[in-house]
C-alpha positions in Angstrom: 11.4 -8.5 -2.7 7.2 -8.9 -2.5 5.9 -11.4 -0.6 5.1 -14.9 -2.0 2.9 -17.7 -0.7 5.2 -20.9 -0.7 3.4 -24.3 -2.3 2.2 -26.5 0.2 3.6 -29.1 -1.5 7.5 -29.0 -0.5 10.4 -29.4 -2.6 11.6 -32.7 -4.3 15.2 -32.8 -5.0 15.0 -35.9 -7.2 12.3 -34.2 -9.5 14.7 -31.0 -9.8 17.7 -33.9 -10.4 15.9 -36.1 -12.7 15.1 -32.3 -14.7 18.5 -31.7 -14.9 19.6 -35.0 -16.1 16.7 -35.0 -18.5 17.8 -32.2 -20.0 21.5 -31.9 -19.7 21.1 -28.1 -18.3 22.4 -27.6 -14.9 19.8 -25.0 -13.4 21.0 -21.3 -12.1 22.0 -22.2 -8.3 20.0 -19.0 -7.1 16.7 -20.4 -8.9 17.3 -24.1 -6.9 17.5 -22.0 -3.8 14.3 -20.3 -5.1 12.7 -23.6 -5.4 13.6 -25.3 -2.3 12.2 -22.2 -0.4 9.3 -21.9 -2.1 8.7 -24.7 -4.8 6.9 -22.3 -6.9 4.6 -20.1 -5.4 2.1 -17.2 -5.8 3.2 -13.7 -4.9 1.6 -11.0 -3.5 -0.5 -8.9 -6.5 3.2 -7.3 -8.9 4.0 -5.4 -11.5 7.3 -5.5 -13.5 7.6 -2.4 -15.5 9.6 -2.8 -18.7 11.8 -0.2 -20.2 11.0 0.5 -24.3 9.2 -2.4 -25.2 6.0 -3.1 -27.0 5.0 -4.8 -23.5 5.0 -1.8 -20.8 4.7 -3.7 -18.2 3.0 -7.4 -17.1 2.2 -9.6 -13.4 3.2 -12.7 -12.2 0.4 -14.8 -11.5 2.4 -18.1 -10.3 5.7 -19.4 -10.2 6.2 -23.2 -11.5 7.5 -25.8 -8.9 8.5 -29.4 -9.1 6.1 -32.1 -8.4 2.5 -29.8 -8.5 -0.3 -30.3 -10.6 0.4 -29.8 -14.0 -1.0 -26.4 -14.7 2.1 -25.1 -12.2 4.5 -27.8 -12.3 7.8 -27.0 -13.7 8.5 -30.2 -15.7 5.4 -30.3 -17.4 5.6 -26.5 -18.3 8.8 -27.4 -19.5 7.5 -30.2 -21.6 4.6 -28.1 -22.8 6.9 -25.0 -23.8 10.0 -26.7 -25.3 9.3 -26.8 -28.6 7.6 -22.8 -28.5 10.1 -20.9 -26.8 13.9 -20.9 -27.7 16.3 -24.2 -27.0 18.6 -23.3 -23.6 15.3 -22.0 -22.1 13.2 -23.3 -19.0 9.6 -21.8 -18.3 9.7 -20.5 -14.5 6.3 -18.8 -14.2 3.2 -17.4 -15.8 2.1 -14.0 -16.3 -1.5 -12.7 -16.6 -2.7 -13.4 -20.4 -1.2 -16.8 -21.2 2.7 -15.0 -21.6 5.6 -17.2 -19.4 8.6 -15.7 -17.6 12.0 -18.3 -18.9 15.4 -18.1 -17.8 17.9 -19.1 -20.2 20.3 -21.6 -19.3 22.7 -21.3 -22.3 26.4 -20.4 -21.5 26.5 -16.8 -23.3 23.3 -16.2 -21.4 23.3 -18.5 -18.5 20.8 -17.1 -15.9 19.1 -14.0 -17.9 15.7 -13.6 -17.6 13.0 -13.0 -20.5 9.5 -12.7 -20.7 7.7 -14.9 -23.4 4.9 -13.4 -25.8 2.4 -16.0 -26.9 1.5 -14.1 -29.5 4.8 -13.6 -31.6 3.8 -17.6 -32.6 1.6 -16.1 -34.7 3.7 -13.2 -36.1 6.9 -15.0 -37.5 8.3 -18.3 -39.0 10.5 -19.1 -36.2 8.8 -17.4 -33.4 11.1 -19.5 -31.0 14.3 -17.1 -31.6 15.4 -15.0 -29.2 15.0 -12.1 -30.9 11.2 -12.5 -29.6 11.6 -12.8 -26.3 11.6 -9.0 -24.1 14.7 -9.2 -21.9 14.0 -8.7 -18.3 16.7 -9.2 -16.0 20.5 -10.5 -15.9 19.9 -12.6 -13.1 17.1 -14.3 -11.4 17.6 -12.4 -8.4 17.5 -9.3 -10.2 14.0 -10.3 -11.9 12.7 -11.0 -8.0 13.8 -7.1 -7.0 11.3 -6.0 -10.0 8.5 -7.7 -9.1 7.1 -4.4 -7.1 3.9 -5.1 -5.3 1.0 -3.4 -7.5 -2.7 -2.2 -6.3 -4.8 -1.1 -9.3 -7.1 0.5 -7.2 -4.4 3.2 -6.6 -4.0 3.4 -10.3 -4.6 7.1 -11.8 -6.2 6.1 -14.8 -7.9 9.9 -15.2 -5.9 10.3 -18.6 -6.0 7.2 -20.3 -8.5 6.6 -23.0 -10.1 4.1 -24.6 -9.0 4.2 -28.3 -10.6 1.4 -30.2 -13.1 -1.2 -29.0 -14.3 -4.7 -31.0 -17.4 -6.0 -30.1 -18.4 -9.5 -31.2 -21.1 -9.2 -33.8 -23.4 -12.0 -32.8 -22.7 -10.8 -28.9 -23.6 -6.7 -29.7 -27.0 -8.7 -30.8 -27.7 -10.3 -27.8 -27.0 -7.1 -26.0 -28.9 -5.1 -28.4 -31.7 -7.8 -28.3 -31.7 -7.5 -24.4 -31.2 -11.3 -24.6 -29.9 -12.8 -21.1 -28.1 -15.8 -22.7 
């Protein structure tokens, strides 16, 4: 597993209760362990490579906790998510671009793991199925031992090439312009 910075802020059992009571899902027992260990918490630089999907791979930037400011705390995720990503599901942390790691706390998939693309919202009527999410692991532990630590400076990127670029219209005329604002 990669390293990850533990919140200062420790672990409240009562807010992880209270969840659970809100929302009449009892959490995966490996993910409370997860929690009280590290309530949340920002791992080291990561890379989860995906197999066949549109998505080839994506980074953790943050997992949510309980009883942090809002922009990582899980219950306000949760609040802020509910009604975007499927029913049974519970954000757990965010990804670089806006996407959110859930776990799905539904019997038939108690505990799997998926990865949450903002922008199927805009591609479907019911973006909140779960034929959108991209299955990741069948167990949160599992979806730890793919987080791989990642430098991009060791990257090869000698055969990739830049297919398409959009510049902003009013911005190419600033740059054209030579303006500096």
């Amino acid at each position: 597993m990669i390293s990850i910075r533990p919140n200062v802020i420790k672990f409240n059992e009562s807010l992880i209760s209270e969840l659970e009571r809100g929302t009449k899902i009892d959490l995966v027992r490996e993910y409370i362990d997860f929690l009280r260990k590290y309530n949340g918490g920002i791992p080291e630089p990561n890379i989860v490579v995906l197999d066949k999907e549109e998505i080839k791979s994506f980074s953790v930037t943050s997992f949510f906790g309980v009883g942090l400011e809002s922009y990582d705390d899980l219950v306000t995720q949760y609040n802020l998510f509910k009604h975007r990503i499927p029913e049974g599901c519970l954000p757990i942390a965010r990804v670089e671009g806006g996407n959110i790691v859930c776990i799905c706390l539904l019997p038939e998939r108690y505990g799997f793991i998926y990865l949450w693309d903002h922008d199927v919202e805009l591609l479907y009527d019911k973006p909140s199925a779960f034929e959108h999410l991209i299955p990741i692991a069948k167990s949160f532990e599992e979806f730890l031992n793919r987080l791989t630590p990642y430098n991009p400076e060791e990257e090869n990127l000698v055969d990739y090439k830049v297919e398409e670029v959009w510049i902003d219209p009013d911005f190419l005329k600033k740059l054209e312009d030579g303006s500096k604002d």
